[in-house]
C-alpha positions in Angstrom: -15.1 -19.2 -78.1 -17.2 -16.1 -77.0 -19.2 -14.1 -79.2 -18.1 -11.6 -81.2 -19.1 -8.2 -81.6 -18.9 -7.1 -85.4 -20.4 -3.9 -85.2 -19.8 -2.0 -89.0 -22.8 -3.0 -89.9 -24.6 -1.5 -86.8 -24.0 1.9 -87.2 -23.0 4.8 -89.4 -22.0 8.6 -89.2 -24.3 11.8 -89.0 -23.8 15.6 -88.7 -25.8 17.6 -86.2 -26.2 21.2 -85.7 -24.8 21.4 -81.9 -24.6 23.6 -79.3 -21.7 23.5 -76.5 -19.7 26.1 -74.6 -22.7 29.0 -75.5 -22.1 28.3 -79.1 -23.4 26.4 -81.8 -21.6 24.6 -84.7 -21.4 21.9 -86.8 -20.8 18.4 -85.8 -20.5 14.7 -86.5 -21.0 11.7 -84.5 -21.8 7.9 -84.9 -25.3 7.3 -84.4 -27.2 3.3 -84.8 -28.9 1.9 -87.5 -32.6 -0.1 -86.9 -34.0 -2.4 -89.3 -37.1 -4.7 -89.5 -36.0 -8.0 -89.2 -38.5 -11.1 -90.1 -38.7 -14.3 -88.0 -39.9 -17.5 -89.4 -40.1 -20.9 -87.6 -40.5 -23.3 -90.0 -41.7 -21.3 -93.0 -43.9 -19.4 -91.2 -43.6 -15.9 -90.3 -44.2 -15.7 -86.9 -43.2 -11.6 -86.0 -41.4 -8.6 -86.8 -38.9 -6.9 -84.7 -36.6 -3.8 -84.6 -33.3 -4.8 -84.0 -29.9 -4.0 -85.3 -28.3 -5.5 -88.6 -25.8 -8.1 -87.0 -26.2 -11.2 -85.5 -29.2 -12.5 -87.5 -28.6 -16.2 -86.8 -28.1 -15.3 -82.7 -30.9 -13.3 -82.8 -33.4 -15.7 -84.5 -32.5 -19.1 -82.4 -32.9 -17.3 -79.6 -36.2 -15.7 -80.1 -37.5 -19.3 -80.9 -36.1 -20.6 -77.3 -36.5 -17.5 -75.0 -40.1 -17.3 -76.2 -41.2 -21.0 -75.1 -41.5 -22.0 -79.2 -39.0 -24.9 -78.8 -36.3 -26.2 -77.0 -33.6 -26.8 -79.7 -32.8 -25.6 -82.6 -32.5 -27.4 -86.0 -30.9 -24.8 -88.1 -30.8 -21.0 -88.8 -30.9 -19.7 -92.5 -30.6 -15.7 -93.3 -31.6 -14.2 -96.5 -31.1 -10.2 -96.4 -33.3 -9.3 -93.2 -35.3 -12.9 -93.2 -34.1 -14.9 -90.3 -35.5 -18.5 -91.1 -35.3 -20.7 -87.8 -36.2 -24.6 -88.2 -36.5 -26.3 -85.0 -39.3 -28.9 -83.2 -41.7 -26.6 -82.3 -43.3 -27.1 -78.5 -45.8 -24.1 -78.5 -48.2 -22.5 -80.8 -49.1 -19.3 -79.9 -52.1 -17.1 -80.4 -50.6 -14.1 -81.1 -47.9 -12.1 -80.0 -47.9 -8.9 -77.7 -45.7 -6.1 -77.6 -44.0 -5.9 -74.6 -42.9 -2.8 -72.5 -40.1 -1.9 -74.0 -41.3 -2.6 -77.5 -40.4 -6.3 -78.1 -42.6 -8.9 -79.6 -43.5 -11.5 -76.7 -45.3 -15.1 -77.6 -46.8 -14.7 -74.0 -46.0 -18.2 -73.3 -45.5 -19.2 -69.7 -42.5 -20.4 -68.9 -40.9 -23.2 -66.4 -39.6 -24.1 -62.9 -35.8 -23.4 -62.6 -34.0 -25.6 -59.9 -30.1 -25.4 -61.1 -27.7 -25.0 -58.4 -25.8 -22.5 -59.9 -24.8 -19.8 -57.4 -22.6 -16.5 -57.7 -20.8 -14.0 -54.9 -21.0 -10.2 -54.7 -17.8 -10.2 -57.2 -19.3 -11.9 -59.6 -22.0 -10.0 -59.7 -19.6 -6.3 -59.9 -17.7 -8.6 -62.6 -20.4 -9.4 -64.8 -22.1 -5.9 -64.5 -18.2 -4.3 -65.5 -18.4 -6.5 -68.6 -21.8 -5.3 -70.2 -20.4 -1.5 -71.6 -20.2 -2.5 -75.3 -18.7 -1.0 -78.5 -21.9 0.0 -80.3 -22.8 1.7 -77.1 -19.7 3.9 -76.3 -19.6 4.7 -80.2 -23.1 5.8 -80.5 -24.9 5.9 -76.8 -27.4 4.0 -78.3 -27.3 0.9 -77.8 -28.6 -1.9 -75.4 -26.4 -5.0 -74.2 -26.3 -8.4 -72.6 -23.5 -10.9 -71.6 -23.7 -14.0 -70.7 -21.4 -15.9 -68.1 -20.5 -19.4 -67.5 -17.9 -20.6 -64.5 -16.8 -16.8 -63.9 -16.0 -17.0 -67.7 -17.7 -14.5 -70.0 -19.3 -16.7 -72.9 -21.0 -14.4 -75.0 -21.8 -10.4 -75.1 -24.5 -8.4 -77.5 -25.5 -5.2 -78.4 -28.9 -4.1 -80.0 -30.7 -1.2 -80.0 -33.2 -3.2 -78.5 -32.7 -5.0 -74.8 -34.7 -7.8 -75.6 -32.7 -8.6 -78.7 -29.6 -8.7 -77.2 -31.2 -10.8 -74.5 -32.0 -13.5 -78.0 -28.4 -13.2 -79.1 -26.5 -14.6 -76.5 -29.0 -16.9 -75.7 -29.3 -18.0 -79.3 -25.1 -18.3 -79.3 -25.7 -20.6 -76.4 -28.0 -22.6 -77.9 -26.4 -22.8 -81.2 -22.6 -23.3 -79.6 -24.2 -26.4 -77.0 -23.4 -24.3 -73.7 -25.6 -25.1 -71.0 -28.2 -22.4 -70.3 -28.5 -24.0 -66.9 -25.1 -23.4 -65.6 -25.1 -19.7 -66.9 -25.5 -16.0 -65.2 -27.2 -13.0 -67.7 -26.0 -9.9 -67.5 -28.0 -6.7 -68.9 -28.3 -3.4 -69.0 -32.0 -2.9 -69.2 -35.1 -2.8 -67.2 -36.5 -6.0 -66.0 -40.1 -6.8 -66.6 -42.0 -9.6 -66.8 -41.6 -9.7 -70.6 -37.8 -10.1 -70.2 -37.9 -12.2 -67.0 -39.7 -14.7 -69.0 -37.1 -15.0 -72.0 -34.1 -15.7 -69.2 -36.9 -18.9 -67.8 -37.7 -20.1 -71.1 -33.7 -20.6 -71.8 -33.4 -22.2 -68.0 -31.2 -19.8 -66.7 -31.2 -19.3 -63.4 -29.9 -15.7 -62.6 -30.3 -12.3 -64.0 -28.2 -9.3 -63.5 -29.4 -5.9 -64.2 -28.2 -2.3 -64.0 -31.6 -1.7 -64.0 -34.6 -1.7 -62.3 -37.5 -4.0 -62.8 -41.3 -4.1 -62.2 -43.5 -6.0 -59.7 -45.0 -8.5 -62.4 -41.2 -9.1 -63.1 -40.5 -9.6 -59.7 -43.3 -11.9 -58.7 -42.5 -14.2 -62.0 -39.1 -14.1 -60.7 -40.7 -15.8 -57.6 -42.9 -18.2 -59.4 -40.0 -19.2 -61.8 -37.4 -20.1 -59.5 -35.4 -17.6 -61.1 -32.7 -15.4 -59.0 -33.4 -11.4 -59.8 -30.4 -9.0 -59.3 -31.7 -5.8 -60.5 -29.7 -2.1 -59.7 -26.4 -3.0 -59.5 -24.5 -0.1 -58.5 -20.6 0.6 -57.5 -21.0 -1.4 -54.4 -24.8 -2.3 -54.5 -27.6 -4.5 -55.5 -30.8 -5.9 -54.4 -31.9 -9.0 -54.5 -35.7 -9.6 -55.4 -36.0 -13.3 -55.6 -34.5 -16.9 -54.7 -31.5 -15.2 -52.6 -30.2 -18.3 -51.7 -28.0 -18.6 -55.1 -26.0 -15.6 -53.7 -23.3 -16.2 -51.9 -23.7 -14.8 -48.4 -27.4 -13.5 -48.9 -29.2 -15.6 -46.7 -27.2 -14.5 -43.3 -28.4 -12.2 -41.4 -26.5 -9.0 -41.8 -24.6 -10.6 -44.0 -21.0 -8.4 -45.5 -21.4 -6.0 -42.3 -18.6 -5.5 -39.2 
């Protein structure tokens, strides 16, 4: 069963002084809440983040895997805005870095991906159709990820945050047994190297994006062996690394008449 969005929690209802049609009045509208949540891996605080009050145990798995800290997870406790993860941990790292978008990044490098796992130019229109969430058409606000499996969509996210809706899925995955390796992510923010890297530390080998990305994303892309689909349009994309996994891509002149 797919992830559910349960978004009460998320956010709440504000008034605004606002101006429209050459006058001002007053106003309400939904708006998101952010609240510092604490990861620990094994008693140990390891980082801070700013993410949205749902999804605690999604959220703290998948931090542990997408940033290279282990490779399964043992158990998830929450208390209030703790998130206690307890897994076999692979990787001890320094410190962490704040990444370009604001997330907390372990730095770790991350693997070689060799699945098989390929998609067409539907699939790709299909999964970007899928990632307009709740939370994000109630308070514009809002980040969010999906995750596909087989053309099926497994798990969706929203966060205020991109990277942390990037953790959730991939912390549903992990905590449901799908296999990372047979699955396509689906976001709707910018790809840098920071977020690149969370997608190869779960294994999976493609990457969707409405956005753009950066060269440092694109050339750990390369080295990965991941596939990067970055500014997916109506009835456009582009295709900055390992093209072979798209359907098509590899022929010259490929889709024209």
């Amino acid at each position: 069963m797919a992830i559910r969005e349960s978004i009460d929690t998320a956010y709440s209802t504000s008034t605004a002084r606002s101006f429209s049609s050459g006058r001002f009045e007053e106003s309400s509208g939904d708006v998101c809440i952010e609240e510092i949540v604490r990861i620990h891996l094994n008693d140990r605080l390891l980082t801070s983040l700013v993410a949205s009050p749902m999804q605690y145990r999604e959220l703290g798995a998948g931090f542990v895997i997408s940033e290279g800290l282990a490779q399964r997870i043992d158990d998830v406790q929450v208390d209030g805005n703790d998130v206690h993860v307890f897994a076999a941990q692979t990787a001890q790292p320094e410190t962490f870095i704040t990444e370009s978008g604001g997330g907390a990044s372990a730095g770790i490098i991350g693997r070689r991906i060799t699945s098989p796992v390929s998609i067409d130019a539907e699939g790709i229109f299909t999964v970007i159709s899928s990632i307009v969430s709740t939370l994000w058409e109630k308070t514009g606000g809002a980040h969010c990820s999906v995750l596909f499996s087989n053309n099926d969509l497994l798990a969706k996210s929203s966060d205020i945050g991109r990277h942390n809706t990037v953790d959730k899925v991939i912390g549903w995955a992990v905590l449901n047994g799908a296999d990372l390796s047979s699955c396509v992510l689906g976001c709707t923010g910018r790809q840098p190297a920071g977020m690149v890297r969370k997608a190869v530390h779960a294994g999976i080998p493609i990457v969707i994006s409405k956005a753009a990305t950066t060269r440092e994303g694109i050339d750990l892309a390369h080295k990965s062996g991941l596939t990067l689909i970055c500014r997916v349009k109506k009835d456009s994309f582009r295709i900055y690394s390992h093209p072979q996994r798209v359907q098509g891509a590899d022929e010259p002149n490929a889709g024209s008449t």
